[in-house]
C-alpha positions as CSV (number, residue, x, y, z in Angstrom):
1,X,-28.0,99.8,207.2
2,X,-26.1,101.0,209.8
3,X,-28.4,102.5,213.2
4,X,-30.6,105.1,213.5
5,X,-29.7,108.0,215.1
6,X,-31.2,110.5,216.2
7,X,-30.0,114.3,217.2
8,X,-31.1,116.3,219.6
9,X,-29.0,119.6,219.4
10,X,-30.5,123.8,219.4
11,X,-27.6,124.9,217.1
12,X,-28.9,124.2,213.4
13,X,-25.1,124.5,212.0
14,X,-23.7,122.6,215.0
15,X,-27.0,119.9,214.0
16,X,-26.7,119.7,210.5
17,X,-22.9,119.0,210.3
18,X,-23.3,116.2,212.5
19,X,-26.4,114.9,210.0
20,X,-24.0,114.9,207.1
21,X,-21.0,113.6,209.6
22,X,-23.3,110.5,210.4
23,X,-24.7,109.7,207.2
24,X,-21.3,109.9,205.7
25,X,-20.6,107.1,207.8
26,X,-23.7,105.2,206.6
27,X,-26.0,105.9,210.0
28,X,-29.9,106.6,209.0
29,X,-30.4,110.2,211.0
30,X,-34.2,110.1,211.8
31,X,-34.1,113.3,212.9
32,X,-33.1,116.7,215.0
33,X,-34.9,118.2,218.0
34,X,-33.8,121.4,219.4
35,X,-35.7,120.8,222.8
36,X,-36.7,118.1,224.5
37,X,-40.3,117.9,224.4
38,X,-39.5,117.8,220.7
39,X,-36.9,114.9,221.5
40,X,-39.6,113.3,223.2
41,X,-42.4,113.2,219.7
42,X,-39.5,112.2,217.3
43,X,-38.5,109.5,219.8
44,X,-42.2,108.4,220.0
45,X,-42.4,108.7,216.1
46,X,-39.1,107.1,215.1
47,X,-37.7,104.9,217.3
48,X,-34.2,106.1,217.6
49,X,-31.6,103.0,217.6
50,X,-29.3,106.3,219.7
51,X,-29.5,109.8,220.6
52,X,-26.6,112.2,220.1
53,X,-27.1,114.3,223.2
54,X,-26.3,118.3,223.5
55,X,-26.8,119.7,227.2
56,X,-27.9,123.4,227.1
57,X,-31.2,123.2,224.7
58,X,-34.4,125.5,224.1
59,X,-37.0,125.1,226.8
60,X,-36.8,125.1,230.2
61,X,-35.4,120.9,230.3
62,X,-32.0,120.0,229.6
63,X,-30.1,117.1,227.8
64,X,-29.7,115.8,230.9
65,X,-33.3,116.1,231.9
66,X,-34.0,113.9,228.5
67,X,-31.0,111.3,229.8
68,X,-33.1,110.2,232.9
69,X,-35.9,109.3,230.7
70,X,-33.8,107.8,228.2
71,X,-32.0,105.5,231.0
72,X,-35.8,104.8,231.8
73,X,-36.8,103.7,228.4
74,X,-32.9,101.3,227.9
75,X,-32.3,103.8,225.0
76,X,-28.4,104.3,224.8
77,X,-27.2,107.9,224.2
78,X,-23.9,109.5,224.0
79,X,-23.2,113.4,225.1
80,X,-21.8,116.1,222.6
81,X,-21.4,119.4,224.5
82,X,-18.6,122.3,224.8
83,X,-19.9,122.3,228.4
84,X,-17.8,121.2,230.7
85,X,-18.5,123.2,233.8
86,X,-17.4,121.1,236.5
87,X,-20.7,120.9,238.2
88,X,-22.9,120.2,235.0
89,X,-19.9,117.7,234.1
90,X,-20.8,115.7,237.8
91,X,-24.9,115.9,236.6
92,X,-23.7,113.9,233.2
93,X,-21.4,111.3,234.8
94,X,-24.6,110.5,237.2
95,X,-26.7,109.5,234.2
96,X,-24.0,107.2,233.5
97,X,-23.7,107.6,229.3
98,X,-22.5,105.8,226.7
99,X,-19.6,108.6,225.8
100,X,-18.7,112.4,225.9
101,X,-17.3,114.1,223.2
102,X,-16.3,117.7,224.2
103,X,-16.5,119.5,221.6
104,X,-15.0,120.9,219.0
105,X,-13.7,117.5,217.5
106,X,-13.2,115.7,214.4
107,X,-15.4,113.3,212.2
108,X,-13.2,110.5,212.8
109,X,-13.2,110.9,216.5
110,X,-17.4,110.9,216.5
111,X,-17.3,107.7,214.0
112,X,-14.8,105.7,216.5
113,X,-16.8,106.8,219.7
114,X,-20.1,105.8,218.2
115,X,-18.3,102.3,217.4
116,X,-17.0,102.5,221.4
117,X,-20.0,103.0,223.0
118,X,-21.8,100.9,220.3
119,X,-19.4,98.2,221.9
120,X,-19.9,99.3,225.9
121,X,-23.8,98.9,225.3
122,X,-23.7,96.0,224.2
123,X,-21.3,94.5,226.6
124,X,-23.3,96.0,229.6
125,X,-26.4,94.5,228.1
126,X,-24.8,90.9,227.5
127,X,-25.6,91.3,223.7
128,X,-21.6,91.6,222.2
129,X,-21.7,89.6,218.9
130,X,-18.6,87.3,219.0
131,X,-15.7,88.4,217.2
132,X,-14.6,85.5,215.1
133,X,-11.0,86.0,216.3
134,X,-12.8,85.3,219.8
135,X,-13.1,81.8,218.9
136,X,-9.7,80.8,219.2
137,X,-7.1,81.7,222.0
138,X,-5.7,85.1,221.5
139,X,-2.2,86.3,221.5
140,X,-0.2,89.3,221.1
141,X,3.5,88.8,221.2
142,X,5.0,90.4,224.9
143,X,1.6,89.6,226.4
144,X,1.6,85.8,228.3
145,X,-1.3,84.0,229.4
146,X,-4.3,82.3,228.8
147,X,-7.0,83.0,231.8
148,X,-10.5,84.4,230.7
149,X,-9.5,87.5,231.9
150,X,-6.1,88.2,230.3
151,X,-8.1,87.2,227.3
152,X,-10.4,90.2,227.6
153,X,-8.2,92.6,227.5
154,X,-6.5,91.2,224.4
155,X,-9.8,91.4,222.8
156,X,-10.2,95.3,223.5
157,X,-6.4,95.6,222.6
158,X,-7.2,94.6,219.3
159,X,-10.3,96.7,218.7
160,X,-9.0,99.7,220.2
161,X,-5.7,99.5,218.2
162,X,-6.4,100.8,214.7
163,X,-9.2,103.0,216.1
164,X,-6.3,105.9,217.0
165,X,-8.7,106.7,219.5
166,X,-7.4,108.0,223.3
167,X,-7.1,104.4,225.3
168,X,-7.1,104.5,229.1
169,X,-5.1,102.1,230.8
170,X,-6.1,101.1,234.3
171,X,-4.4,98.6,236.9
172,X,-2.6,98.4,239.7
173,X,1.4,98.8,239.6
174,X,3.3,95.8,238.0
175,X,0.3,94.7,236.3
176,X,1.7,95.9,232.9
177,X,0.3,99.1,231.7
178,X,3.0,99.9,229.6
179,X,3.6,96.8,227.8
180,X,0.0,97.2,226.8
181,X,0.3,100.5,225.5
182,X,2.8,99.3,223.8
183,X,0.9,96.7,222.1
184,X,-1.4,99.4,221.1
185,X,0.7,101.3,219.1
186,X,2.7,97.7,217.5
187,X,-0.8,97.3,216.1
188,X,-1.5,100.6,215.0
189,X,-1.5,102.0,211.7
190,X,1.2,104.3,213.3
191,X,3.6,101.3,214.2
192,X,6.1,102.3,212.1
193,X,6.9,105.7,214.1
194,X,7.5,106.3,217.5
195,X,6.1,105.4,220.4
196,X,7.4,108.1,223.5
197,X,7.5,107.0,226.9
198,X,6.6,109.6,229.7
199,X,6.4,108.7,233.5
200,X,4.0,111.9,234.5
201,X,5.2,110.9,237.9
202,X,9.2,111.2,237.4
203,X,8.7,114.8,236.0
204,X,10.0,118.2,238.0
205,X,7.1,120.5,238.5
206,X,8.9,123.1,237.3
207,X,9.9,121.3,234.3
208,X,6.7,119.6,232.9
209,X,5.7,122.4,230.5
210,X,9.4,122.2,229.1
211,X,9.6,118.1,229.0
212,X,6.0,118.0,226.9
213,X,6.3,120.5,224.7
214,X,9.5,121.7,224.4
215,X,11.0,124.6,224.8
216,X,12.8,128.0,222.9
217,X,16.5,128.8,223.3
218,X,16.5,131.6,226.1
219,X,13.2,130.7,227.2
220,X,13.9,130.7,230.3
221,X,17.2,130.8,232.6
222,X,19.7,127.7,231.5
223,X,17.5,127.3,228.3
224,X,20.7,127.2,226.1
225,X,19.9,125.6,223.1
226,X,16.1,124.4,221.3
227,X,14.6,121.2,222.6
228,X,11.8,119.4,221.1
229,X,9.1,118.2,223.4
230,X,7.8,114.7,224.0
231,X,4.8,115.3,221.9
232,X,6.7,116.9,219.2
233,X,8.5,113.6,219.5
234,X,6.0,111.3,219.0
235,X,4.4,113.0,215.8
236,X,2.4,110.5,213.8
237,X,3.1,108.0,216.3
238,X,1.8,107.0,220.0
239,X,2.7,109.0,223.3
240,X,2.2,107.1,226.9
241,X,1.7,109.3,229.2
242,X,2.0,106.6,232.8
243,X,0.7,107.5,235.8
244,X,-1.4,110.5,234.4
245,X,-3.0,111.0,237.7
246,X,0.2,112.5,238.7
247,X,-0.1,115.3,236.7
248,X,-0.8,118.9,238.4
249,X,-4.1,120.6,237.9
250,X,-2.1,123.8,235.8
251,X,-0.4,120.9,233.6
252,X,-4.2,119.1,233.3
253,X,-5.2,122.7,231.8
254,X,-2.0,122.4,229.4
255,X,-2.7,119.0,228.7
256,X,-6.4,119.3,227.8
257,X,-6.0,122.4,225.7
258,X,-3.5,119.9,223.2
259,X,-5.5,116.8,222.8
260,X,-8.4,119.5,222.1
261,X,-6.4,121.7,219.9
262,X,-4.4,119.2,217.9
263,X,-1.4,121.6,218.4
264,X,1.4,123.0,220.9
265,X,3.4,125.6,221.9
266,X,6.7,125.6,222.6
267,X,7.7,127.5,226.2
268,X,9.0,131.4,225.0
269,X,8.0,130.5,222.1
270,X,4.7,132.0,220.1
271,X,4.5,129.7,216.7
272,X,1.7,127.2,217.1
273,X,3.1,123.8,216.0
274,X,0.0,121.3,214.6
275,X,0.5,117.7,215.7
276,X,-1.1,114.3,215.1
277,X,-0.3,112.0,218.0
278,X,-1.9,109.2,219.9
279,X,-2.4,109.6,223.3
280,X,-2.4,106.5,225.7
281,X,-2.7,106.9,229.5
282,X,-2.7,105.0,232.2
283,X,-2.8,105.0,236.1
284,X,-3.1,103.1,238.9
285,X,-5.2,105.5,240.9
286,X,-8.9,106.1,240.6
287,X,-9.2,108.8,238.3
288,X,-13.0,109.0,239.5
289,X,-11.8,108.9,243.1
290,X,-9.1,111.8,242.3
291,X,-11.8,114.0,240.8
292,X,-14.5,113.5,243.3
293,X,-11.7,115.0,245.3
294,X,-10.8,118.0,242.7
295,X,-7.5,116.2,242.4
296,X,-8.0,116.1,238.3
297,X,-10.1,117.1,236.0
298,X,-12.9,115.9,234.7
299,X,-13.4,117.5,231.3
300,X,-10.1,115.9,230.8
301,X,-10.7,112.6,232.3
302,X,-14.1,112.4,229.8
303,X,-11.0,113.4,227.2
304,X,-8.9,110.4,227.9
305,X,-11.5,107.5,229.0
306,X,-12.8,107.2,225.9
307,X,-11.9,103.4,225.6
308,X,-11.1,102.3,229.0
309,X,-8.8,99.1,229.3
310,X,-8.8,97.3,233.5
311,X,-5.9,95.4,233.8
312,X,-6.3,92.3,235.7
313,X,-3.8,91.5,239.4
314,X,-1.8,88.8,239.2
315,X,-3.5,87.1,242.0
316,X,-6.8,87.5,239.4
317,X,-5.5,85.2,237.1
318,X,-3.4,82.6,238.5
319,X,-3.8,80.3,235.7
320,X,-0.8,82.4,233.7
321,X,1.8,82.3,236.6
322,X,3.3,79.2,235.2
323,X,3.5,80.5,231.7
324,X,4.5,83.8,232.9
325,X,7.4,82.2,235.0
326,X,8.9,80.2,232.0
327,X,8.8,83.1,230.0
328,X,10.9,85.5,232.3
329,X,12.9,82.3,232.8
330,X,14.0,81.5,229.4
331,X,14.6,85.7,228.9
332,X,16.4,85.8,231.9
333,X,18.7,82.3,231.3
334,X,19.4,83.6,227.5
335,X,20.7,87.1,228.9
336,X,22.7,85.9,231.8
337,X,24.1,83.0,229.2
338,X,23.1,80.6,232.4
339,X,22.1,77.1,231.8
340,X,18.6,77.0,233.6
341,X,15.8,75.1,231.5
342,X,13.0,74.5,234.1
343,X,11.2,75.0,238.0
344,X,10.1,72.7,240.2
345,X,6.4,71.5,240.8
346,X,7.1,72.7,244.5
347,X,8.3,75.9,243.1
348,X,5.7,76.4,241.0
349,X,3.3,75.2,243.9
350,X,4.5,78.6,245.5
351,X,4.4,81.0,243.0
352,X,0.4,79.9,242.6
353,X,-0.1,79.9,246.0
354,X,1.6,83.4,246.5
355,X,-0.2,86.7,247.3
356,X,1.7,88.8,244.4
357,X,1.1,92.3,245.7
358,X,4.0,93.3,243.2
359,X,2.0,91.3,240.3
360,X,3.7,90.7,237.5
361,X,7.0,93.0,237.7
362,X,7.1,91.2,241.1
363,X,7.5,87.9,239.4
364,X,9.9,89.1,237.0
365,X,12.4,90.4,239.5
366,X,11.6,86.9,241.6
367,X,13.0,84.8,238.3
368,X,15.3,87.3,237.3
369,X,17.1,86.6,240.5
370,X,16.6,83.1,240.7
371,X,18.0,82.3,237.3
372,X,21.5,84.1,238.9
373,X,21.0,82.4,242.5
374,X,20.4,78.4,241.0
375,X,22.7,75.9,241.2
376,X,21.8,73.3,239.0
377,X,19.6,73.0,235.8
378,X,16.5,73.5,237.6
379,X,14.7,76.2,239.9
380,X,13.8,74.3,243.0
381,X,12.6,76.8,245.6
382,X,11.7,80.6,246.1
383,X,12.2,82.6,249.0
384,X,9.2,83.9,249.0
385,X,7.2,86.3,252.0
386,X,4.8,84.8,254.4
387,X,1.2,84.7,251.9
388,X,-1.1,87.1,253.5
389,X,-3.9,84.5,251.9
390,X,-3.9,82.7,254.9
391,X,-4.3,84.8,257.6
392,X,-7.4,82.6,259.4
393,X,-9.1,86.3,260.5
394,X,-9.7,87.0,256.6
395,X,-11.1,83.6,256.2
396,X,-13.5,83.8,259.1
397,X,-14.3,87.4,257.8
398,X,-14.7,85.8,254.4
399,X,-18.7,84.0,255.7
400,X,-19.7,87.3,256.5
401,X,-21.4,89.8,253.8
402,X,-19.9,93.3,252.9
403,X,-21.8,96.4,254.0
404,X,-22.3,96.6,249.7
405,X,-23.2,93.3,249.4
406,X,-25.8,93.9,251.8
407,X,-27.0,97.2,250.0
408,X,-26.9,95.2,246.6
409,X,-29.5,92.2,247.3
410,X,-31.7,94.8,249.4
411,X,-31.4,97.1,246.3
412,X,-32.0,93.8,243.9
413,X,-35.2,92.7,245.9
414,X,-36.8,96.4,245.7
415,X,-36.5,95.5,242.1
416,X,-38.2,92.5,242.1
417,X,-41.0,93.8,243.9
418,X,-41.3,96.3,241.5
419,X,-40.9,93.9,238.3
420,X,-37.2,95.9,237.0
421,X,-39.3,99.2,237.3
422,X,-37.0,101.6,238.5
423,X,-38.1,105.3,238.8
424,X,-41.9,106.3,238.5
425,X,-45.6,105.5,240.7
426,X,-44.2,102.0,241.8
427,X,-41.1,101.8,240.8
428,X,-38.4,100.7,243.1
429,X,-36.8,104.4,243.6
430,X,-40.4,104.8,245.3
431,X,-40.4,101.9,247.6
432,X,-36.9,102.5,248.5
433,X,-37.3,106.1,249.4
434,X,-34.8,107.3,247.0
435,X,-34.2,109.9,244.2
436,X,-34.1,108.1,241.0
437,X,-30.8,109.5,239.9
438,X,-29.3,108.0,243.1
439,X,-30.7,104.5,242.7
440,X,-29.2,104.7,239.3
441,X,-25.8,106.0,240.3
442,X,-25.8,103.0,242.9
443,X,-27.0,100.2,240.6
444,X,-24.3,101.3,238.4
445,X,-21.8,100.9,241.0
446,X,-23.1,97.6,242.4
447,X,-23.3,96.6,239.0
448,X,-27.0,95.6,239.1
449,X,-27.7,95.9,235.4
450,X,-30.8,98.0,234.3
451,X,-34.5,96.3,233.8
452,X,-33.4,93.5,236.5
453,X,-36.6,91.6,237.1
């Protein structure tokens, strides 16, 4: 038996489809509470595994109210509103949930984010049952390396995949974003149609409405002949959409409407084309930065992050470079048709003591160029930039603790005091002087997990 769930939703219809939704799927729905004081006696009575979260409901207290005292009691719940008013959107993200769906949205979408923040609970609270693929090294052909780290993301790669859920992608440049996405879609159940590639970045302003979703023949001036979008394109299979932060607010709007809709328009135009695609993102910006700052949205940020995957920097796992290195190198050697079969141990002694503010693309291009330049058998040197590692003021820095690190074990010992309590008479939200919600928000951020003690 699957958990139990329960619902707390004011729209009967809206309530009972969700019932026969989740039992469908084999979850035990204890019940459905159209307020929260009613939320609060089945909670009491039933002992909810989850709550399924609406925001507006009867009574004077919100879902959001009811998500304070849910983060009090370490119950996980997930949001599922059609609000997304930008400043009721900021109240949810405080009380840190589980997931948003916006809705309207399909069954299979609710199944796979239950299963996704089934998976971020347990993973914040240290419980995550080993997957018995987890006990052996993982690999996924493209994707080099063996570091803890590298191996993390293979893991989510590979539960994410056949989910056909939205994946957000997240790293810095070079770190290889899209050779993730597409690793995605290779282990899709869409892998045998296309995956389109679009650099959000790349497009004209003027042209973005055209490039995504195509356009009508005299749409507009030099509009000669049809063309088919890149989501028309992708159909039934995967479209990356890199550096998504790029996008302009009226193009966000666009954007949102489709991955809500399940359907496009093509520009002059007025038939409504239903598609099925895939939608991976990725960026190397803070997306939470860029909304804080009205720069994107955040309806469709909650849209896209349902299953968010942090890509490691080179200099994060410097246990791969030498694999990474032979790998470009034996590419590299085969395409050129050059005889080069190895790299020095001095060689290799720079590449791992290297800074890589490039990350991986930077090493690529560094062999790539190498394997041209070398004149024997055997890579024996890089010229490689001064390594900003060194600099002795960033060492001597180094002994001295961050302005957060400070906040973090002052925060940490108010907890102590107050046995994990957070909010409440004693609680460590008291003693600190502080609204509850903005302890929360900054244990989140510190990463202080909840009931610390």
């Amino acid at each position: 038996m699957k958990e139990k769930i329960l619902i707390v939703e004011d729209e009967f219809i809206v309530a009972n489809d969700l019932k026969i939704m989740l039992q469908k799927a084999g979850y035990q729905v204890v019940g459905i509470a159209s307020s929260v004081v009613q939320a609060r006696k089945l909670i009491e009575d039933k002992s909810p595994d989850w709550v399924l979260l609406d925001i507006m409901l009867k009574g004077t207290l919100t879902g959001i109210d009811l998500a304070w005292e849910l983060r009090e009691m370490n119950l996980p719940f997930l949001y599922i509103s059609a609000n997304t008013n930008q400043s009721t959107l900021e109240a949810v993200k405080a009380t840190h949930p589980y997931g948003f769906m916006v809705k309207p949205f399909r069954e299979k979408d609710l199944i796979v984010m239950l299963d996704i923040a089934r998976y971020r609970y347990d993973q914040e609270k240290g419980t995550l049952v080993e997957n018995p693929i987890q006990a052996e090294t993982q690999e996924i052909e493209g994707i080099v390396g063996q570091s803890p780290l590298l191996q993390e993301v293979i893991e989510k790669i590979k539960i994410v995949a056949p989910a056909e859920t939205s994946v957000l992608i997240l790293g810095e440049s070079g770190t290889g974003k899209e050779r993730v996405a597409h690793s995605i879609h290779a282990l899709s159940s869409n892998k045998s149609n296309p995956i389109v590639i679009v650099n959000c970045a790349a497009l004209p302003q003027s042209l973005i409405e055209s490039e995504l979703f195509g356009h009508e023949k005299g749409a507009f001036t030099g509009a000669n002949a049809l063309r088919i979008g890149k989501f028309e394109q992708a159909n039934n299979g995967t479209i990356f959409l890199d550096e998504i932060g790029e996008l302009p607010l009226d193009s966000q709007v666009k954007l949102l409407r489709v991955l809500q809709e399940k359907e496009i328009q093509r520009l002059g135009g007025n038939k409504t084309i239903k598609i099925n695609v895939r939608i991976v993102a990725a960026t190397n910006r803070s997306l939470e930065k860029e909304v804080a700052e009205g720069r994107f949205r955040l309806d469709l940020y909650y849209r896209l992050n349902v299953f968010p995957i942090q890509l490691p920097t080179l200099k994060e796992r410097k246990e791969d470079i030498e694999a990474l290195a032979y790998h470009f190198l034996k590419k590299y050697a085969t395409s050129s048709k050059r005889n080069i079969t190895s790299i020095s141990q001095t060689a290799l002694e720079q590449l791992k003591n290297y800074d890589w503010p490039g990350n991986i693309r930077e090493l690529e291009h560094l062999i790539e160029r190498n394997v041209l330049l070398a004149k024997t058998t055997e890579i024996e040197k890089f010229d490689l930039p001064s390594n900003t590692i060194s600099d002795p003021l960033e060492i001597n820095i180094g002994k001295i603790k961050s302005m957060e690190e400070m906040e973090k074990d002052h925060i940490m010992n108010a907890l102590q005091l107050c046995d994990g309590k957070v909010s409440g008479p004693g609680g460590a939200a008291e003693l600190l002087k502080m609204q509850p919600q903005t302890l929360y928000s900054k244990m989140k951020k510190l990463g202080i997990k909840q009931g610390y003690n």
